[in-house]
RONUVEX-573361 format. One record per atom (N, C-alpha, C): residue number from 1; residue in one letter; x, y, z. Coordinates in nm, 2 decimals, padded with zeros to 4 digits. Example, Ala and Ser with C-alpha at 12.3 -4.5 7.8 and 13.67 -1.06 7.14 Angstrom:
<sites>
<site 1, "A", <01.32, -00.57, 00.78>>
<site 1, "A", <01.23, -00.45, 00.78>>
<site 1, "A", <01.32, -00.33, 00.78>>
<site 2, "S", <01.28, -00.22, 00.71>>
<site 2, "S", <01.37, -00.11, 00.71>>
<site 2, "S", <01.29, 00.00, 00.79>>
</sites>
This chain:
<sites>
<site 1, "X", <-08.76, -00.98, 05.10>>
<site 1, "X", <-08.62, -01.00, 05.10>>
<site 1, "X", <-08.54, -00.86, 05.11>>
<site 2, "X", <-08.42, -00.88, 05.16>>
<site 2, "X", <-08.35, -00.75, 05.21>>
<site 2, "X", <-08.23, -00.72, 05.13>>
<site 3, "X", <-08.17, -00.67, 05.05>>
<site 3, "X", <-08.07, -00.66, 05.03>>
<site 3, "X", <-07.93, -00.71, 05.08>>
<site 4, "X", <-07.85, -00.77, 05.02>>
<site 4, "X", <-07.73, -00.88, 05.09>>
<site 4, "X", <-07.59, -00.84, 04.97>>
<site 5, "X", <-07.52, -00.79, 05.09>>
<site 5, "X", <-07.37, -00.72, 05.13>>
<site 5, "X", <-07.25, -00.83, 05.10>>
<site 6, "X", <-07.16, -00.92, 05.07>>
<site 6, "X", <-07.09, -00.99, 05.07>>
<site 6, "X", <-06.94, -00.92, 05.03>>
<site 7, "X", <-06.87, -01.00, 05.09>>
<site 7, "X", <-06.70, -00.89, 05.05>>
<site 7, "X", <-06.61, -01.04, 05.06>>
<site 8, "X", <-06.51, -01.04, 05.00>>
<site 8, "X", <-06.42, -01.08, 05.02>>
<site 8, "X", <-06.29, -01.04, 04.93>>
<site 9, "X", <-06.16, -01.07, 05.01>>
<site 9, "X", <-06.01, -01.08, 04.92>>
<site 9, "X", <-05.98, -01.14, 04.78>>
<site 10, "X", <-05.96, -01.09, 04.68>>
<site 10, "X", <-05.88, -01.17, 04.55>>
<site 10, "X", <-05.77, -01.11, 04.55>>
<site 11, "X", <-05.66, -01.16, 04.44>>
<site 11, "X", <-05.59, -01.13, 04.42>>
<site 11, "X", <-05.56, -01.11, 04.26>>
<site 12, "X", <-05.53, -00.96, 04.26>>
<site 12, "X", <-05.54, -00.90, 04.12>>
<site 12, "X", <-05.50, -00.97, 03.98>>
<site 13, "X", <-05.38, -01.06, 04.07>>
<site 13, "X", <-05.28, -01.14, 03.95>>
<site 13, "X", <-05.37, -01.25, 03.92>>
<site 14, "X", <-05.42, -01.35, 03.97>>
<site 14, "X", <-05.54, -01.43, 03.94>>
<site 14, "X", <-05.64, -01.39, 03.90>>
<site 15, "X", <-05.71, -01.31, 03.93>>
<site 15, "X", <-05.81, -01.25, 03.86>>
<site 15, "X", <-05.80, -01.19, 03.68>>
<site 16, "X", <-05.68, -01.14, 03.65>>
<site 16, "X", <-05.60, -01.03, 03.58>>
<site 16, "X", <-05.57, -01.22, 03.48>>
<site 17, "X", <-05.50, -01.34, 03.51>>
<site 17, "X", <-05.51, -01.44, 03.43>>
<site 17, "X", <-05.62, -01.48, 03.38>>
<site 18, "X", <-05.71, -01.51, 03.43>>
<site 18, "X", <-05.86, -01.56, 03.43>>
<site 18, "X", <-05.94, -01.51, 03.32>>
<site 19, "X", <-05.92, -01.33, 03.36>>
<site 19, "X", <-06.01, -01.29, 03.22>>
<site 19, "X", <-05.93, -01.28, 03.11>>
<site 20, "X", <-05.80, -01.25, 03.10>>
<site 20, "X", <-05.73, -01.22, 03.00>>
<site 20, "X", <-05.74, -01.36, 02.89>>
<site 21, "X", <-05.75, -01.48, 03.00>>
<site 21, "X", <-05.77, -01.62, 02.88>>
<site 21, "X", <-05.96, -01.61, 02.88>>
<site 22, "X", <-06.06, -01.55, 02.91>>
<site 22, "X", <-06.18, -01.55, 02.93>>
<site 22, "X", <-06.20, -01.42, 02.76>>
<site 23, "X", <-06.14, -01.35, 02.77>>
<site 23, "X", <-06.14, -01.25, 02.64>>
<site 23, "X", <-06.07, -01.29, 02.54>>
<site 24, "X", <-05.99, -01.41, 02.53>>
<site 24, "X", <-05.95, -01.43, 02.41>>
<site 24, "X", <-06.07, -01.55, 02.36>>
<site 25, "X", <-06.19, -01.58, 02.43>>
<site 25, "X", <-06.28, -01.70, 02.43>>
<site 25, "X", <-06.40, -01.62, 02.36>>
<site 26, "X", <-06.46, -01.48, 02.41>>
<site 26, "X", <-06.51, -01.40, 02.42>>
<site 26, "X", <-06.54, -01.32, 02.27>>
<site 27, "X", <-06.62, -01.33, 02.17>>
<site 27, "X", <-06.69, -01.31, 02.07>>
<site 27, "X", <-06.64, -01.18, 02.03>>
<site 28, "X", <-06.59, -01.13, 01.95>>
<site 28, "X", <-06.52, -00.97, 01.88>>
<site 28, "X", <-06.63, -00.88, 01.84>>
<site 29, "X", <-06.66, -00.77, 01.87>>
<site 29, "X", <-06.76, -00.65, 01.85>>
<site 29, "X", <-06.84, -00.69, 02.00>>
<site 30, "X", <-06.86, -00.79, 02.04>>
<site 30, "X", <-06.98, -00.80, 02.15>>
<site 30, "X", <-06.97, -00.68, 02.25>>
<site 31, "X", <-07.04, -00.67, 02.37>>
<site 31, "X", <-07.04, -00.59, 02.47>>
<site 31, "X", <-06.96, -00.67, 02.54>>
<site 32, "X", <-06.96, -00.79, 02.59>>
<site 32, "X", <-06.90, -00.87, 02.68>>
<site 32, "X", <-06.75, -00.86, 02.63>>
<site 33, "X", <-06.71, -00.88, 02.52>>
<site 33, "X", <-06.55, -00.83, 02.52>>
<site 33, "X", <-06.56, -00.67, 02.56>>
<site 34, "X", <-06.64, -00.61, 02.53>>
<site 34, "X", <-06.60, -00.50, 02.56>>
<site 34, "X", <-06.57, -00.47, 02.70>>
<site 35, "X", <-06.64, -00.52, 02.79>>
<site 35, "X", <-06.64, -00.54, 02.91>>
<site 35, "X", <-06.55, -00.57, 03.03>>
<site 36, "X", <-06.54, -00.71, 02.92>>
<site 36, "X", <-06.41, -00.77, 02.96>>
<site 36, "X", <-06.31, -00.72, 02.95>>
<site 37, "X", <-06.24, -00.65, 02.84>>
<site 37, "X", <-06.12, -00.57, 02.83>>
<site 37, "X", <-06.09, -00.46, 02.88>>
<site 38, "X", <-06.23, -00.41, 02.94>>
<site 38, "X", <-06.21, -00.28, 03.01>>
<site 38, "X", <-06.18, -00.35, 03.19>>
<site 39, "X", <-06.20, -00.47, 03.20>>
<site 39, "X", <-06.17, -00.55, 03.30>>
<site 39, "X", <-06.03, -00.57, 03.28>>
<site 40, "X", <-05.99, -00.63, 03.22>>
<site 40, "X", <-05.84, -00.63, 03.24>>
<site 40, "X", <-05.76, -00.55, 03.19>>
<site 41, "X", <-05.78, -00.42, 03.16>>
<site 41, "X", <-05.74, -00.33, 03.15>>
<site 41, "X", <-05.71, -00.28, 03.24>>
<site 42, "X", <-05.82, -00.25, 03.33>>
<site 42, "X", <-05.80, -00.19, 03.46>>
<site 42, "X", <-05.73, -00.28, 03.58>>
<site 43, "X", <-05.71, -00.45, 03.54>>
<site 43, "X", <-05.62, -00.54, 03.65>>
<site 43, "X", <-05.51, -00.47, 03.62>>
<site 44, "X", <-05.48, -00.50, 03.46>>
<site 44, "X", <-05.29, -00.46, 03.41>>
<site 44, "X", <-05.29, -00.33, 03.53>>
<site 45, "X", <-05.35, -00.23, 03.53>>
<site 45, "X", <-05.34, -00.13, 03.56>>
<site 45, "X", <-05.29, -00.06, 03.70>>
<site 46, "X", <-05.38, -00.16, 03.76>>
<site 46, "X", <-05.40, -00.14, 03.91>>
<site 46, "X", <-05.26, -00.16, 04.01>>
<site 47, "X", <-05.24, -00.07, 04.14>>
<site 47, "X", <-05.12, -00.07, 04.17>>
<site 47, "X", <-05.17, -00.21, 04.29>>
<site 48, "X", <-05.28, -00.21, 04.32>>
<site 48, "X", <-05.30, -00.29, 04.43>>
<site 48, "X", <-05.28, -00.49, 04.39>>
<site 49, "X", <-05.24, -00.52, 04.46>>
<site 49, "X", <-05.20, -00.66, 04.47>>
<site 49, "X", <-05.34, -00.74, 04.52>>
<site 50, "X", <-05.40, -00.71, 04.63>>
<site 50, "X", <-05.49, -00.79, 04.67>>
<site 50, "X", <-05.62, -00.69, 04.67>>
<site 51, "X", <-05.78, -00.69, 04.61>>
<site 51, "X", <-05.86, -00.66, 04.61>>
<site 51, "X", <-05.95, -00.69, 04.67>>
<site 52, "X", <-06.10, -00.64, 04.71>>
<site 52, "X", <-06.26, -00.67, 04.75>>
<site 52, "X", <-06.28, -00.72, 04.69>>
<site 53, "X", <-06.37, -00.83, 04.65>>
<site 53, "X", <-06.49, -00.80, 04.61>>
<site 53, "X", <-06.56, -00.80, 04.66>>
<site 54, "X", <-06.71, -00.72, 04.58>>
<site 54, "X", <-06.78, -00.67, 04.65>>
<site 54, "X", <-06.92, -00.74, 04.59>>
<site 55, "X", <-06.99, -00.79, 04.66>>
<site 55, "X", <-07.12, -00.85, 04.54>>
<site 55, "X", <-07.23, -00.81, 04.59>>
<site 56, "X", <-07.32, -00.76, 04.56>>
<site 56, "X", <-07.47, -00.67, 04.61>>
<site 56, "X", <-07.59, -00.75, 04.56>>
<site 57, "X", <-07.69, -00.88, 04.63>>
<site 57, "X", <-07.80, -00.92, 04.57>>
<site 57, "X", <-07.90, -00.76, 04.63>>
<site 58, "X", <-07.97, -00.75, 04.54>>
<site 58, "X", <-08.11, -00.63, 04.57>>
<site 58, "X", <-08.24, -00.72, 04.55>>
<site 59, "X", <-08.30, -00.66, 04.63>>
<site 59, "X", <-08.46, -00.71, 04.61>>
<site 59, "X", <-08.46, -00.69, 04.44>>
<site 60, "X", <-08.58, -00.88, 04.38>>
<site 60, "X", <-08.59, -00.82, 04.30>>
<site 60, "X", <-08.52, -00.94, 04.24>>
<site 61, "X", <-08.42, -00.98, 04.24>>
<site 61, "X", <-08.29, -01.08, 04.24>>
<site 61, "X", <-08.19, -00.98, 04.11>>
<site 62, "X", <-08.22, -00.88, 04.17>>
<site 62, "X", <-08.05, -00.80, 04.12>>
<site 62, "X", <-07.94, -00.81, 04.17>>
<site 63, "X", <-07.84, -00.79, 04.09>>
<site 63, "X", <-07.70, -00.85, 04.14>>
<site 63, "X", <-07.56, -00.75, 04.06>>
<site 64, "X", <-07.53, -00.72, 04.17>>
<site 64, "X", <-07.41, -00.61, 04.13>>
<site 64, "X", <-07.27, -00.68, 04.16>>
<site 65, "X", <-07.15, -00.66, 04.09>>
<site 65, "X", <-07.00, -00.71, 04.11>>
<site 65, "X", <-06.92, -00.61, 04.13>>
<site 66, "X", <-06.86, -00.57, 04.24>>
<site 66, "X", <-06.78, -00.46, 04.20>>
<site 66, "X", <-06.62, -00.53, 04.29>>
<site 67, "X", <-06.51, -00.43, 04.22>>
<site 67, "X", <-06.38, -00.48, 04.28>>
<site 67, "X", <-06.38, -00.32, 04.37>>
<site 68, "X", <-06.26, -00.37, 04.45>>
<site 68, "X", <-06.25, -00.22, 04.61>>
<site 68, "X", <-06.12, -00.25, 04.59>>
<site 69, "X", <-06.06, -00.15, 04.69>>
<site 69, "X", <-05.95, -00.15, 04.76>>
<site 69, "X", <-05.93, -00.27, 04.82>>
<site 70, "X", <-05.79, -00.32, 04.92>>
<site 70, "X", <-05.77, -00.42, 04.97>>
<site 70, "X", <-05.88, -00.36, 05.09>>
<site 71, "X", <-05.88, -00.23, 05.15>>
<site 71, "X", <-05.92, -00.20, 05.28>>
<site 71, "X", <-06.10, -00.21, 05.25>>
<site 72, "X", <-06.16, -00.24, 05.15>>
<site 72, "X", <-06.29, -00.26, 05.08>>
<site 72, "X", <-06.37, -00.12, 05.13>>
<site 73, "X", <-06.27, -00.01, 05.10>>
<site 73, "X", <-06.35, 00.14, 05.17>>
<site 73, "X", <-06.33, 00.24, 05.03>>
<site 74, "X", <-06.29, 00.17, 04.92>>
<site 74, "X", <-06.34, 00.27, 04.78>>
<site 74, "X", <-06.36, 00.15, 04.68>>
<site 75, "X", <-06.45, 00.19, 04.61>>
<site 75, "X", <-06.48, 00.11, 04.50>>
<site 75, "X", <-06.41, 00.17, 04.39>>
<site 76, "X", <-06.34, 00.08, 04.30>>
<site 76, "X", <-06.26, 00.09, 04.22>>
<site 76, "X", <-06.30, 00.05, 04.04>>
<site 77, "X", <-06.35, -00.04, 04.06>>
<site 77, "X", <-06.44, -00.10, 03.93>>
<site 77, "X", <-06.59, -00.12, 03.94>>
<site 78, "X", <-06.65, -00.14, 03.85>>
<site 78, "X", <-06.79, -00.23, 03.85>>
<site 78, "X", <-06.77, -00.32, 03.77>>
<site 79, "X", <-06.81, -00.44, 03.80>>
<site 79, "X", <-06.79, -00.57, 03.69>>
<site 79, "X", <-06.94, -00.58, 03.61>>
<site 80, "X", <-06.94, -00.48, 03.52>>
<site 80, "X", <-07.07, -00.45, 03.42>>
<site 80, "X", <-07.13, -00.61, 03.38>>
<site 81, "X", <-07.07, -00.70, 03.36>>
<site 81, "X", <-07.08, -00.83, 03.29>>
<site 81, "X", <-07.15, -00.88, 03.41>>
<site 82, "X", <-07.16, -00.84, 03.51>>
<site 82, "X", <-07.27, -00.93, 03.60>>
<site 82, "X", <-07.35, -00.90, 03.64>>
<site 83, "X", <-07.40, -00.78, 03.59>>
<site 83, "X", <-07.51, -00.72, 03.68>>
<site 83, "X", <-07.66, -00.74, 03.59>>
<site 84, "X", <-07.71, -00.75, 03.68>>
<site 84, "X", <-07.87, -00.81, 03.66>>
<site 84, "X", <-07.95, -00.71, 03.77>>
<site 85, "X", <-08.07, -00.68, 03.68>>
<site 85, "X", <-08.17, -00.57, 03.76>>
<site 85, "X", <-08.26, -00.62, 03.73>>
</sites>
């Protein structure tokens, strides 16, 4: 198996709802709130409107999440909560 590249558009404001009601679900001291709030921390944050994402399977069945620029030519975040190695 080869390593597999996927991208596509979100939109910050939908994404930026989603976790914000996903972290108030989300268990207090865990990593995963931690996670999570460093996730919408960085949506509140962001000037950009429409985002990548970026999802990386690796040999192995590892799996990486990361959010980009609209132009998907800098990575901006890592979505730590989904990664599997």
């Amino acid at each position: 198996m080869t390593d597999t590249v996927e991208a596509g558009k979100v939109s910050r404001v939908s994404l930026l709802r989603t976790y914000e009601r996903r972290l108030l679900k989300t268990p207090e001291g865990s990593s995963l709130r931690e996670q999570t709030r460093d996730l919408v921390d960085f949506l509140s944050s962001s000037p950009e409107e429409t985002l990548t994402m970026i999802s990386v399977r690796t040999e192995g069945s590892g799996f990486q999440l990361f959010l980009a620029d609209e132009a998907g030519t800098e990575i901006l975040f890592w979505m730590e909560m989904f990664s599997q190695t």
